[in-house]
C-alpha positions in Angstrom: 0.0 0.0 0.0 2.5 2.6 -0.9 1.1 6.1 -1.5 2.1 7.4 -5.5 5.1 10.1 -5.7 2.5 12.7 -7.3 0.2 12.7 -4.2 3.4 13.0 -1.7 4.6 15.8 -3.8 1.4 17.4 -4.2 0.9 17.2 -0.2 4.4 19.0 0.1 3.8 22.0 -1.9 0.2 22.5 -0.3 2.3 22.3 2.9 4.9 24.8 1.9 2.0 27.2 0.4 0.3 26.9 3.8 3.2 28.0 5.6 3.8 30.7 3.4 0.4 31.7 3.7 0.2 31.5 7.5 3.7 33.8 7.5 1.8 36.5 4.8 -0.9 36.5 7.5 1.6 37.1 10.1 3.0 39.9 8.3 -0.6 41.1 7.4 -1.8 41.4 10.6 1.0 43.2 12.2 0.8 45.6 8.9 -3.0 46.2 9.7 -2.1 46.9 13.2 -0.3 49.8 12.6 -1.9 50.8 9.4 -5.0 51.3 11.9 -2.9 52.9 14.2 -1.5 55.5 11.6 -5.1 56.1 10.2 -6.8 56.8 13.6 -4.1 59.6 14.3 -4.3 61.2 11.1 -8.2 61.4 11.5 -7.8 62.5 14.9 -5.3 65.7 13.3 -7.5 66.2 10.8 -10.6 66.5 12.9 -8.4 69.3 15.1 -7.6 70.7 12.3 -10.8 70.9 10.8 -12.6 71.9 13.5 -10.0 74.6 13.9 -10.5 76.0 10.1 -12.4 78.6 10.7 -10.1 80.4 12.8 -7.2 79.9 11.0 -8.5 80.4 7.2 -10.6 83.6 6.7 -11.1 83.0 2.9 -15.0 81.2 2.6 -13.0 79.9 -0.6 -9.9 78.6 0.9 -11.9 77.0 3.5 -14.0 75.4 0.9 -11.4 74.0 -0.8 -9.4 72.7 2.2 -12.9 70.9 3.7 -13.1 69.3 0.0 -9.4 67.9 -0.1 -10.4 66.5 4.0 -13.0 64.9 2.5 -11.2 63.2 0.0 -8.7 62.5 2.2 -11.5 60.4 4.7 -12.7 58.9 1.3 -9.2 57.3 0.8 -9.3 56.1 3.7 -12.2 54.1 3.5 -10.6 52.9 0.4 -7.7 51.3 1.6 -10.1 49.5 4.6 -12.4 48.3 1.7 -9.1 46.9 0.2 -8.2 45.8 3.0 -11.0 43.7 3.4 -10.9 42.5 0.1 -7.2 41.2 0.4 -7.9 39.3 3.7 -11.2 38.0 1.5 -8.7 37.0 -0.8 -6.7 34.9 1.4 -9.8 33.2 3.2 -10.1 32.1 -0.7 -6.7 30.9 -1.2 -7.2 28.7 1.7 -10.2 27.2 0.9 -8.9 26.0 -2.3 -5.7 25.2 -0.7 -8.5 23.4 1.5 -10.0 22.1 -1.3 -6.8 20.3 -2.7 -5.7 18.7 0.1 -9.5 17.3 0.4 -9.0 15.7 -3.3 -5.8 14.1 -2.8 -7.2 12.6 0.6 -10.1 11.5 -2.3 -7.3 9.9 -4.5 -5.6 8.3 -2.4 -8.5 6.2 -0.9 -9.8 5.3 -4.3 -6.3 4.3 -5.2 -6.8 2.3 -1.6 -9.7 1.0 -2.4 -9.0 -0.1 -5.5 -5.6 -2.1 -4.5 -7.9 -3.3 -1.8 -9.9 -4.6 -4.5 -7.3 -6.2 -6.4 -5.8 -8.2 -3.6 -9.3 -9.7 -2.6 
C-alpha cells in the first residue's frame, strides 16, 4: 500500500503554500495593526484641524477648498479599509482551495486504496 510520488509531492507543496500563507498573515496582521494605528491619528489631526479651520482660514473659498481635499482624504481612507478587506477575503479564498486540494488528494488516495484493496481480494 504505498502512497504514488505525485500525491506526496502534491501534499508538500500545499504544505509549503500553507506556511507561506500563514507567515503573509503574520505579516498582514502586524501591517494592519499599525496601518490602523496610523489612520486613527491622522483622523484625529484632521478633525483638530478641521474643527480649527475657521479660525485659522478667513477666505469662505480657501476653506472650501481645504474641507473638500479633508473629504477626500476620509474617502481614501475608507478605500484602503475596503481593500483591505478584500485582500484578507482573498486569502480566506486561497485557503479554501488550498483546502480544497488537500480534500482531493485525501479522495485519491482512498480510491487508489480502495482499489488495490480490491485487487488483492
Amino acid at each position: 500500500m504505498f502512497l504514488p510520488v505525485r500525491s506526496n509531492s502534491n501534499v508538500l507543496l500545499a504544505r509549503n503554500e500553507i506556511a507561506r500563507l500563514e507567515d503573509d498573515v503574520a505579516k498582514n496582521v502586524t501591517l494592519k495593526a499599525t496601518l490602523a494605528r496610523r489612520v486613527e491619528e491622522i483622523l484625529a489631526s484632521a478633525r483638530t484641524l478641521v474643527a480649527d479651520l475657521p479660525s485659522i482660514v478667513l477666505s469662505a473659498q480657501l476653506r472650501l477648498c481645504l474641507q473638500l481635499e479633508h473629504q477626500v482624504h476620509v474617502l481614501e481612507a475608507e478605500k484602503l479599509e475596503l481593500e483591505e478587506m478584500c485582500g484578507l477575503q482573498e486569502g480566506a479564498m486561497r485557503q479554501r482551495d488550498l483546502l480544497q486540494m488537500r480534500l482531493e488528494q485525501q479522495l485519491e488516495i482512498r480510491d487508489g486504496v480502495r482499489a488495490e484493496c480490491a485487487n488483492l481480494l
